[in-house]
N, C-alpha and C positions, 0 to 999 in steps of 0.2 A: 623533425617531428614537431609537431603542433603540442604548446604548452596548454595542460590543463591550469584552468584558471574557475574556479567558483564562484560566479558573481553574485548569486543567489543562493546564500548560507540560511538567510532568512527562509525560503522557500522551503530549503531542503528539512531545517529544524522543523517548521509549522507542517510540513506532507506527514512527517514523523509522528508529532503530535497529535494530529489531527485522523492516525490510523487509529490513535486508542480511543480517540473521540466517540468517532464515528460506532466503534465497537459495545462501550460505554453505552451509547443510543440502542443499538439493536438490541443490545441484551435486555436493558431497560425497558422498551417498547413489546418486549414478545413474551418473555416472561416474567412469572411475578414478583411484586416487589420485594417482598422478603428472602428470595432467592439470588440476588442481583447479583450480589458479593461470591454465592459459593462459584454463577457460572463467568464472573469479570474474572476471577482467579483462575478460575481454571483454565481458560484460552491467553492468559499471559503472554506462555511460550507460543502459542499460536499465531497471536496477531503478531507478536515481536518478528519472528520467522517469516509472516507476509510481510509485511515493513520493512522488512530487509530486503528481501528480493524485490520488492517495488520500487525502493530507493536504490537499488543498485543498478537495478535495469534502466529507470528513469535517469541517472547519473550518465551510464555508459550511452544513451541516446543520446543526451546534452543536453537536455532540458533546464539544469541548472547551470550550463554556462552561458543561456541567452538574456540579452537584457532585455525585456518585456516589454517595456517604455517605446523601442523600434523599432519591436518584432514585425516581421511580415509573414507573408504567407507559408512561404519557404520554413517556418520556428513551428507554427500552429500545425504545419501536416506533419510535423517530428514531435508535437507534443500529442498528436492523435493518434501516429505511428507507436512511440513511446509506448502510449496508456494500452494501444491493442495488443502488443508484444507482451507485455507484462501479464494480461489478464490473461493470456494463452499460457504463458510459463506458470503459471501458477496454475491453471487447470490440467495441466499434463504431470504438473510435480505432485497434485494432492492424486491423480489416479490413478496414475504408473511409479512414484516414489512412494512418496510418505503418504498413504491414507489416510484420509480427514485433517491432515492438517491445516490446509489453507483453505478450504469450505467445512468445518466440521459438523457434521450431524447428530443435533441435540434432538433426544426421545423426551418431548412436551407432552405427553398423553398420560 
């Protein structure tokens, strides 16, 4: 059996990070400013739950045990594989599981 080994801890922490960022921004940009905090709070559980499954998915592809630096082609069509697999699990989970959680629908009007 083939050892897992994480080369890319960095990677994995900054994907992490970089879920609440990215969230941070939209909420920012769409609604307004005095609002920011009640809907950054509210999607907490939200985003945490896609971040999970994104990082888990991308983990079980192997995206984080390649070393980048060498990559070839063969890494790039498992990290575009990876990214598609993910977004499909996550549109089947927020339709047919959990409703709204991994795309949730905020009433701006």
């Amino acid at each position: 059996m083939k050892s897992f080994v994480m080369r890319n801890r960095y990677l994995f922490v900054a994907d992490f990070i970089l879920c609440y960022v990215a969230y941070a921004f939209a909420i920012f940009f769409v609604f307004p400013r005095n609002a920011f905090f009640s809907y950054f709070t509210g999607g907490i559980s939200q985003i945490t739950l896609s971040a999970v499954v994104y990082l888990f998915l991308f983990t079980l592809s192997g995206i984080y045990t390649t070393d980048w630096v060498y990559a070839g082609t063969k890494d790039y069509i498992r990290l575009i594989a990876g990214g598609i697999i993910s977004g499909v699990v996550a549109i089947v989970l927020d339709n047919f599981v959990a409703k709204d959680i991994f795309f949730p629908k905020f009433n701006i009007a």
